[in-house]
DRENBAKOL-958872 format. One record per residue (C-alpha): x, y, z; residue number from 1. Coordinates in pm, 1 decimal, m for minus. Layout:
<rs>
X;Y;Z;NUM
...
</rs>
This chain:
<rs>
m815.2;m8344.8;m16270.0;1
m680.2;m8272.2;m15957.6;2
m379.6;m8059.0;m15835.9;3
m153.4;m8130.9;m15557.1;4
180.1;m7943.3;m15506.2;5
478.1;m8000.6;m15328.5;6
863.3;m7943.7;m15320.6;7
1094.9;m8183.5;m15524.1;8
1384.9;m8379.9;m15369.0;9
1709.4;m8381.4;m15557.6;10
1762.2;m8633.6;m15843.3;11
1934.7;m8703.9;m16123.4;12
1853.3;m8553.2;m16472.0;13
1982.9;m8712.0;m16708.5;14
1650.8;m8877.0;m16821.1;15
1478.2;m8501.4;m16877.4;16
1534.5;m8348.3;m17200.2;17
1457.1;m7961.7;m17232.5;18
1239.3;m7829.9;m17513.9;19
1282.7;m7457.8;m17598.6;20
1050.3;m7346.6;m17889.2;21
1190.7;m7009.4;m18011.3;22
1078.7;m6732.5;m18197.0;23
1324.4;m6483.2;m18323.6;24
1542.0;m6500.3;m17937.8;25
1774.7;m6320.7;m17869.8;26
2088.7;m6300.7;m17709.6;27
1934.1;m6434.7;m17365.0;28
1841.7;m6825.9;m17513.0;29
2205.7;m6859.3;m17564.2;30
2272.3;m6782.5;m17180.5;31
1979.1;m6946.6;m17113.0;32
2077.9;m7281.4;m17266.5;33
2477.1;m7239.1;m17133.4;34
2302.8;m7225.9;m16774.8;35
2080.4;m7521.9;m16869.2;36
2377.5;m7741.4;m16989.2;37
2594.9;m7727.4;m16610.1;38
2318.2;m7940.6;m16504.5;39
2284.6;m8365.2;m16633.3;40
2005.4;m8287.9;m16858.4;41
2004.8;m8563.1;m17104.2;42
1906.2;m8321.6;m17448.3;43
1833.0;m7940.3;m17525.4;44
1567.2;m7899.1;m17815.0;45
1558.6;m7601.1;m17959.8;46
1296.4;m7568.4;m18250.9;47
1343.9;m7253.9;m18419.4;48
1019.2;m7199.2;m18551.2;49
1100.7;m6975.2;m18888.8;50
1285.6;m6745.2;m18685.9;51
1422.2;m6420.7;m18922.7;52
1807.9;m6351.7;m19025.9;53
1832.8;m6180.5;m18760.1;54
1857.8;m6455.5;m18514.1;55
2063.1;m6673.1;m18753.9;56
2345.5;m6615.2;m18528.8;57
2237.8;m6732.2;m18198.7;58
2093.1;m7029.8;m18332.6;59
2438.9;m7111.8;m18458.6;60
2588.8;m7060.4;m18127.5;61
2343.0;m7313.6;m17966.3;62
2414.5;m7534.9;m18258.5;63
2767.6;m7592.4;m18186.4;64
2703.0;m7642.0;m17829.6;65
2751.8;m8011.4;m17680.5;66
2407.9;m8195.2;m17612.6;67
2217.1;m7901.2;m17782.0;68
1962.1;m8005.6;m18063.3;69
1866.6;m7725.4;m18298.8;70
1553.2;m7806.7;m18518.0;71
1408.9;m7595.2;m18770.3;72
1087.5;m7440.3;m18909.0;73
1063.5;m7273.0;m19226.4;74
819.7;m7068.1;m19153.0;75
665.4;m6989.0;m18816.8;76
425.8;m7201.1;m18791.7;77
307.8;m7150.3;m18447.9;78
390.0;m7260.8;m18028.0;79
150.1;m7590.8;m18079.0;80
338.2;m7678.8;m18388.4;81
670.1;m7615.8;m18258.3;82
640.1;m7830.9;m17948.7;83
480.8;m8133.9;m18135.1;84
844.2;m8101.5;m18368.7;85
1007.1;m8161.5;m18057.3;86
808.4;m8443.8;m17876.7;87
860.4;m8601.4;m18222.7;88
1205.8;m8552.6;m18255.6;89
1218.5;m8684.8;m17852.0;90
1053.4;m9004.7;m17917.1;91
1234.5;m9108.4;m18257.2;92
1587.0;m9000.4;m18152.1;93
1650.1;m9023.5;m17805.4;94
1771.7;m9276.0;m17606.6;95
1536.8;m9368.5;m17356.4;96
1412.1;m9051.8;m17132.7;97
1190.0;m9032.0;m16857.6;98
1010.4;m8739.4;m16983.0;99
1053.7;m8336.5;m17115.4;100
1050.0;m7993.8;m16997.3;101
866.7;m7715.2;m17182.2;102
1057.2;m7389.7;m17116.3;103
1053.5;m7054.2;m17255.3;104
1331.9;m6835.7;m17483.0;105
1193.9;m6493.7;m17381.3;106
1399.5;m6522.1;m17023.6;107
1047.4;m6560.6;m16806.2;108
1228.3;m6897.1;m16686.2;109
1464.5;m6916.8;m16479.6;110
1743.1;m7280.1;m16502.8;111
1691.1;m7319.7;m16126.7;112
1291.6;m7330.6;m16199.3;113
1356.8;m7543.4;m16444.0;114
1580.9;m7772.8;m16251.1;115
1288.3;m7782.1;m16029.6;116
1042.2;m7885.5;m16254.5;117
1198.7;m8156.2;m16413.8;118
1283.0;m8247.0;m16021.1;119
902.4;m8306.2;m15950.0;120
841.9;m8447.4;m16277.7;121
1079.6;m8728.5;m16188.3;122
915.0;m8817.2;m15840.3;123
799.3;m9181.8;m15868.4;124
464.6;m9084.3;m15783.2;125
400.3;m8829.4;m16092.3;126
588.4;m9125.6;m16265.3;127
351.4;m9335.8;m16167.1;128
53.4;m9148.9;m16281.6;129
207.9;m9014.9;m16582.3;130
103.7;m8599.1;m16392.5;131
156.3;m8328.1;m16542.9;132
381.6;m8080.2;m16347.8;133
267.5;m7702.6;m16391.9;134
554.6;m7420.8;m16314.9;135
306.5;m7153.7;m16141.8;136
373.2;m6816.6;m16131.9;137
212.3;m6598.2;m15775.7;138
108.8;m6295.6;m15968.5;139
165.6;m6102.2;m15703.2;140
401.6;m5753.4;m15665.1;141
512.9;m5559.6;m15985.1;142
346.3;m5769.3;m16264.8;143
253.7;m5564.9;m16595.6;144
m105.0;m5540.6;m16612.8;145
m206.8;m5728.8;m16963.7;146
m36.7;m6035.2;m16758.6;147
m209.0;m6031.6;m16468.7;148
m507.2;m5977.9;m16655.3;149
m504.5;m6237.7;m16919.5;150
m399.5;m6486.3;m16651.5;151
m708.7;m6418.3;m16447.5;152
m932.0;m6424.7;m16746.4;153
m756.6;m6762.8;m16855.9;154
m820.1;m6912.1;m16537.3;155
m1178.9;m6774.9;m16496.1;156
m1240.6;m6918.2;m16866.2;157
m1056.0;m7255.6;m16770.1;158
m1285.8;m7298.4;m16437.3;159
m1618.8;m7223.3;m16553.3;160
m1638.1;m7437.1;m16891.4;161
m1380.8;m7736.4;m16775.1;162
m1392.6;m7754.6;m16416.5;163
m1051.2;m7708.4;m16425.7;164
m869.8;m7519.7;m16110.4;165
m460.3;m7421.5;m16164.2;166
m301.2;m7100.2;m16076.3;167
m193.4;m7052.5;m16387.4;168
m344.3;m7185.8;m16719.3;169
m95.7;m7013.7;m16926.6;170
252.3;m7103.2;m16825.1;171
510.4;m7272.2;m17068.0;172
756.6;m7448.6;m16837.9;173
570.5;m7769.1;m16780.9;174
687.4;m8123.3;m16666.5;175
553.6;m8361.3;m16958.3;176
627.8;m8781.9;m16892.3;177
721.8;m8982.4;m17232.8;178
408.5;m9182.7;m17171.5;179
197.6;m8846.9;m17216.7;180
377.9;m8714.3;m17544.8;181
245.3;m8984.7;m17833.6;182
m156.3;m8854.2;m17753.7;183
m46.8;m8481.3;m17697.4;184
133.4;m8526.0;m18064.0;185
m287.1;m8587.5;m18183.4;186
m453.9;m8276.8;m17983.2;187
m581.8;m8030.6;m18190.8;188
m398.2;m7686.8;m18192.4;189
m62.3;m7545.1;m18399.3;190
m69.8;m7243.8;m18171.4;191
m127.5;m7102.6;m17845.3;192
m411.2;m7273.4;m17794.2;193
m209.9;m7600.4;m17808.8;194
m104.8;m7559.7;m17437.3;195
m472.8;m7524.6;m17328.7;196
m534.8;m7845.2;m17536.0;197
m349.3;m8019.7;m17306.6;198
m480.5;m7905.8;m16981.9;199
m832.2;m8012.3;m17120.0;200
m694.6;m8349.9;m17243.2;201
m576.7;m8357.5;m16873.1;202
m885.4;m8294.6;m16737.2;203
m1125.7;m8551.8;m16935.0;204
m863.3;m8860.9;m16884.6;205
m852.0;m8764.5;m16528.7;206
m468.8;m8712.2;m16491.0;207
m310.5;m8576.0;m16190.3;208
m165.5;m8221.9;m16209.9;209
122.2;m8111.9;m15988.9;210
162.4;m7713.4;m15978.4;211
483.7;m7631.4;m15814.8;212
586.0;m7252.6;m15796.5;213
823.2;m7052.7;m15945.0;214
923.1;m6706.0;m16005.1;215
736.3;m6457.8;m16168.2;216
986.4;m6283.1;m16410.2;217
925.9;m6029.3;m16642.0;218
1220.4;m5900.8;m16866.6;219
1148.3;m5528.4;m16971.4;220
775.5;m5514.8;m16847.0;221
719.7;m5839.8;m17104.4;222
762.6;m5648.7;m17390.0;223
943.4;m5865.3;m17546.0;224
656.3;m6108.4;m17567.5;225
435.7;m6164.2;m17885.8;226
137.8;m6246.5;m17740.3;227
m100.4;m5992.8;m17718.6;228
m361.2;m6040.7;m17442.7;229
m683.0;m5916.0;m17658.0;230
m622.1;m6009.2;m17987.7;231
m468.4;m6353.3;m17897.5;232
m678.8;m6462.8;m17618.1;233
m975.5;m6397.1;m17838.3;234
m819.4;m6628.8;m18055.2;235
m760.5;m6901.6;m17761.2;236
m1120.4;m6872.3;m17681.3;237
m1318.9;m6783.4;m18002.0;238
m1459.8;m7158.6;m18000.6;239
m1634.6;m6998.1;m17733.9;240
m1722.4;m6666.2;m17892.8;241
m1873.2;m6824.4;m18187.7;242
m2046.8;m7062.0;m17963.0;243
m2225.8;m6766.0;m17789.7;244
m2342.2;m6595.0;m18090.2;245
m2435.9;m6967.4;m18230.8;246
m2687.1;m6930.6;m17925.3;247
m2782.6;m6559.5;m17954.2;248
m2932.5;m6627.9;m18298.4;249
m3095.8;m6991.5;m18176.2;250
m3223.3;m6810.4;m17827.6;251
m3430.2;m6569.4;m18110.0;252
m3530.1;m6838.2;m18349.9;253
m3637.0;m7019.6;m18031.5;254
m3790.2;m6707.7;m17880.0;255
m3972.9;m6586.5;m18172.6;256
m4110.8;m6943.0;m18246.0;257
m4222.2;m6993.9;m17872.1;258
m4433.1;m6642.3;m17878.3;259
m4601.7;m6702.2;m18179.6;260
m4691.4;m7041.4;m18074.8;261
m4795.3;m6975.4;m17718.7;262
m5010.8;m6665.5;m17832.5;263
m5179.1;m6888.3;m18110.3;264
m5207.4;m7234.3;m17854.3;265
m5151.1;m7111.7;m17507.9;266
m4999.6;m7431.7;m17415.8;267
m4602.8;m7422.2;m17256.5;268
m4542.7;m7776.6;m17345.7;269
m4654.5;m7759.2;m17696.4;270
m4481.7;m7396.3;m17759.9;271
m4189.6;m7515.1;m17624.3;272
m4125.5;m7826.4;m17854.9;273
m4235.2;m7621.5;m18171.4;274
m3957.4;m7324.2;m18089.5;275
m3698.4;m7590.6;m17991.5;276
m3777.8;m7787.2;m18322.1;277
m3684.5;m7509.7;m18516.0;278
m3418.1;m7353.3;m18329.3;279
m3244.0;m7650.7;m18250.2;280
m3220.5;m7767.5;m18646.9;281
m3049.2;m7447.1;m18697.3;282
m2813.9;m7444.4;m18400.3;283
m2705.8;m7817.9;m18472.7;284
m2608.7;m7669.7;m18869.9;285
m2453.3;m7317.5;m18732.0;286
m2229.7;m7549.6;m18482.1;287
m2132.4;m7840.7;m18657.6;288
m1995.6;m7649.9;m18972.2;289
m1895.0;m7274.5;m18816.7;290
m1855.5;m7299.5;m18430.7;291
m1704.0;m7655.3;m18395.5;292
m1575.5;m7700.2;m18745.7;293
m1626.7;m8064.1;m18736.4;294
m1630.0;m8261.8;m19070.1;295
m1758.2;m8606.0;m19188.3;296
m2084.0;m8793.4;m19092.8;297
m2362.7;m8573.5;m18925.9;298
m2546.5;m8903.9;m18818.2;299
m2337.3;m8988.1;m18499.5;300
m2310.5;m8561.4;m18399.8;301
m2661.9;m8552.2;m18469.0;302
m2772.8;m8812.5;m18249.9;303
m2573.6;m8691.5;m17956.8;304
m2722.6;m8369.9;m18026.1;305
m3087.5;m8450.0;m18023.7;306
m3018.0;m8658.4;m17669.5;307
m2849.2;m8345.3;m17539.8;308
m3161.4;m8145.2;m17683.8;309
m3366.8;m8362.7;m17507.1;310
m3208.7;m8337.0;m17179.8;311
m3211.4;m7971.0;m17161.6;312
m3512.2;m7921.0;m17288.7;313
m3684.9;m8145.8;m16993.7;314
m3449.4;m7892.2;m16783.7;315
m3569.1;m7582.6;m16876.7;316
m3974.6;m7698.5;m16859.0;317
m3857.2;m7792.9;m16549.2;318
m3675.3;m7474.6;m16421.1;319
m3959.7;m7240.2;m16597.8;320
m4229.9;m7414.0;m16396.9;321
m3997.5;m7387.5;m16119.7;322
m3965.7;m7029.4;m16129.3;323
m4295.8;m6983.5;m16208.5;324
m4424.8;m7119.1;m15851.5;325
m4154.5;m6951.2;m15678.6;326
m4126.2;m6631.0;m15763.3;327
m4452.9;m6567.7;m16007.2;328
m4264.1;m6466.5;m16310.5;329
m4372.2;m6464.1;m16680.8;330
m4351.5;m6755.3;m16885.5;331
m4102.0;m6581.0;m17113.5;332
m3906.3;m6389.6;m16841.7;333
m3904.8;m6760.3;m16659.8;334
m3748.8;m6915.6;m16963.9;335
m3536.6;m6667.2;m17043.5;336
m3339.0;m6723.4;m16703.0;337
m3359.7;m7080.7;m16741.6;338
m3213.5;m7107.4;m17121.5;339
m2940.6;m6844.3;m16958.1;340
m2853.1;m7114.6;m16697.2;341
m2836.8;m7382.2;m16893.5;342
m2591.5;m7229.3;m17155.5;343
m2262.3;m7286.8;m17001.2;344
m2365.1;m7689.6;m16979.1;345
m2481.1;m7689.2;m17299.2;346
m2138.0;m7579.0;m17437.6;347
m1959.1;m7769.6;m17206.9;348
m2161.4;m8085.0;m17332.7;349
m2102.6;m8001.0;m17726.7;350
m1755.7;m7908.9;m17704.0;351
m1642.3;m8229.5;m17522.9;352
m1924.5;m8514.6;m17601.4;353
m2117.8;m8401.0;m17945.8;354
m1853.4;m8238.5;m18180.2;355
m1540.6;m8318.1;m18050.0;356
m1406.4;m8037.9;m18263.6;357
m1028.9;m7838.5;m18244.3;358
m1000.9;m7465.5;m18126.4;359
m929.8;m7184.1;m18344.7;360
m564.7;m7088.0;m18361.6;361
m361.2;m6816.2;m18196.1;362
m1.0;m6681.6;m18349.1;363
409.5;m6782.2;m18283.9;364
612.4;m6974.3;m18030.9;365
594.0;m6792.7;m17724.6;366
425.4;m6847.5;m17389.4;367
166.5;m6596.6;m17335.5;368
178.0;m6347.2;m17075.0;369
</rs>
């Protein structure tokens, strides 16, 4: 995936439609859509994803507004869920568009960034190679803390497991071409994990990603945001969390196995293969049914996985011995610091090649912080 950047020349709009998901909004999605509708967008969708009574009123206002699309939820059934309403309701009941913006309700978006966005999106060469435009926010001066830190952390996450390198992982206001939205309507995710979906469909087909920047705007230090950096990034990433203690308890199956077998045999070759025998036949069950999730056949996962096992397991004789000559360590220190590098590939590997499984779910229709 790579990112370029760049500033937009003026064009028309009127083959951009806006999507707005919205979760009980108030008063400032009604001046946000007003703003929106000076300029020659072609649509504004706004899903109101099981909003409460409350917010019954501004969703009449933008109801009776011209070129404004209200669709409904009802129940809140989550960000991921929300935008997939409106890609759907884009590609059955518009007239032929050149693509969507993604914005937010909460007031973090301005209608000049947005403007902009759907500016770069029409370029003819993201046209061309159906990209992805990101609308990247600096992080820099008065940010609230839980942003600034769940950004980094997203973008740490993002980079070490995908390869993937953007400013800013999390953002909502996004550039999307029409040829993009039919596969993003079959990722995985009814939440805020949805929007990392994409940027990891992104990366494995290779697709372009354009990351233009825009202002960093906080309304009230954020507070009127949802998301809440611990509870719901844990939920972005626990795919990964259950993943690591998946490996805690096959690292002691496979350590256990490996002492007993190299104080019995002495042999590193023959310890090795009985502690990865075992381990690994209860790391493929312990991922397949609780970290991935994945269902159907284990023939075609368990094939992969044996290759993979394979593969590392030629690695890590290969590192141990490594370290051995080097450096003069212990068999078991030796291993344990190969097995440790080796984990992050391993995941990598089974997440995107041998289970091919969804991500756990995070909560509403907001972008996060």
């Amino acid at each position: 995936m790579t990112a370029v950047t760049g500033a937009p020349s003026e064009v028309s709009l009127s083959a951009v439609a806006v999507i707005v998901p919205a979760y009980n909004p108030g008063p400032v999605l009604l001046t946000l859509v007003q703003q929106l509708l000076l300029h020659d967008f072609a649509e504004v969708v706004v899903v109101n994803d099981g909003s409460s009574p409350a917010s019954a009123e501004v969703f009449a206002a933008l109801a009776a507004l011209p070129r404004v699309q209200v669709v409904s939820h009802a129940i809140n059934a989550g960000k991921g869920r929300a935008l997939k309403t409106a890609f759907n309701h884009c590609l059955l009941h518009q007239p032929p568009l050149l693509g969507v913006v993604t914005a937010d309700a909460d007031g973090q978006h301005s209608p000049q960034d947005i403007v902009k966005i759907a500016a770069c999106l029409l370029q003819p060469v993201n046209q061309a190679d159906a990209a992805l435009v990101l609308g990247v926010r600096e992080f820099s001066g008065d940010v609230p803390l839980r942003s600034r830190f769940g950004n980094a952390l997203s973008r740490g996450v993002f980079r070490l497991l995908y390869g993937i390198k953007v400013r800013d992982t999390q953002t909502g206001l996004r550039g999307l071409p029409m040829s993009l939205l039919p596969s993003l309507l079959q990722l995985a995710g009814e939440r805020y994990e949805y929007e990392s979906s994409m940027l990891i469909a992104m990366s494995r087909q290779q697709r372009r990603v354009h990351e233009q920047t825009i202002d960093t705007i906080y309304v009230d230090d954020n507070r009127g945001s949802h998301f809440n950096v611990v509870r719901d990034s844990m939920k972005i990433y626990f795919v990964l969390l259950r993943f690591v203690l998946s490996s805690l308890l096959t690292s002691g199956v496979d350590f256990l196995v490996f002492f007993l077998a190299f104080t019995m045999t002495a042999s590193l070759p023959l310890s090795m293969l009985w502690g990865r025998g075992v381990a690994q036949g209860v790391n493929f069950l312990v991922n397949k049914r609780m970290v991935f999730r994945q269902g159907g056949s284990s023939y075609g996962a368990f094939g992969r996985y044996l290759a993979l096992v394979v593969v590392l397991g030629l690695l890590s004789l290969l590192l141990i011995h490594e370290l051995q000559q080097l450096f003069g360590m212990s068999t078991l220190i030796a291993k344990l610091l190969a097995e440790s590098g080796l984990f992050v590939l391993s995941f990598s590997v089974q997440h995107d090649l041998v289970f091919r499984a969804a991500s756990d779910a995070s909560h509403d229709s907001e972008t996060p912080p």
